[in-house]
Steps between C-alpha positions, in 0.01 A plus 500: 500500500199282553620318853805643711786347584427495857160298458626246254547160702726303197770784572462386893550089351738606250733646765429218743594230235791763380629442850441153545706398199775718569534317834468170321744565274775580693421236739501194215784602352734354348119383319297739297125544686359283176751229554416511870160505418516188211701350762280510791231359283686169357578426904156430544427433108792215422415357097268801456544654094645830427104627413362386854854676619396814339166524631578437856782801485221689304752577160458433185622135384804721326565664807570140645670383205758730611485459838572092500752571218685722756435240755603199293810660375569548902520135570112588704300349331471172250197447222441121371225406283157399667490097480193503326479902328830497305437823443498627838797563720489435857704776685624363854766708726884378521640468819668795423180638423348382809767641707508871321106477538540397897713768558305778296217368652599563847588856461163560283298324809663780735385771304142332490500424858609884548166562298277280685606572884390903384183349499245285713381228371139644468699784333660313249162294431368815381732627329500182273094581486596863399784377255227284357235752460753748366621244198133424446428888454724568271450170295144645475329242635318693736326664207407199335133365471508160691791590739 
């Protein structure tokens, strides 16, 4: 074995995000984490396309396709052509989308506030810094000429 267990940090992240989304998806329920997720991005995103959509829940675009179909076919969420792109549908929340979203949302926040309060604020600053640095390592950029 060329690294043990024990010394490999992404088994460390991968349990910490394993966690994390277990948590999450019992608390957004009756939602799926995705639709939670494509959700809490159109509050703050109303009109934005299913492509932006995808990017900002970091899926593929036919992830989200199936995401706002299972949305749309909820009564959450409504597409209309862009006045000017007919080719682009806007994707804004319902009010019944809004209200499944406000109420997911507040039980997400919880477990997020749990999170953060296990941590100062100095402690959580580096832990984004360390979060960084570890997605940058295993991109590779460290090892790249000019990084």
């Amino acid at each position: 074995m060329g690294m043990p267990a024990h010394e490999r940090l992404g088994l460390d992240l991968k349990r910490a995000e394993q966690e994390l989304m277990a948590a999450k998806h019992e608390a957004v329920k009756p939602l799926t984490v995705p639709q939670y997720a494509a959700l809490f991005a159109l509050a703050d995103n109303p009109g934005i396309s299913a492509a932006a959509l995808a990017r900002a829940c970091l899926v593929t675009p036919q992830a989200m396709t199936v995401v706002l179909r299972n949305l749309q076919d909820r009564g959450f969420v409504e597409r209309t052509p862009h006045p000017w792109h007919r080719g682009v549908l806007e994707t804004r929340l319902t009010e019944a989308g809004r209200a499944a979203f406000d109420a997911a949302d507040r039980r997400a926040a919880a477990i997020e506030r749990r999170i953060a309060d296990a941590f100062t604020a100095a402690e959580r600053d580096t832990l984004r810094e360390l979060l960084a640095r570890f997605a940058t390592a295993a991109r590779g950029d460290a090892d790249r000429p000019g990084r």
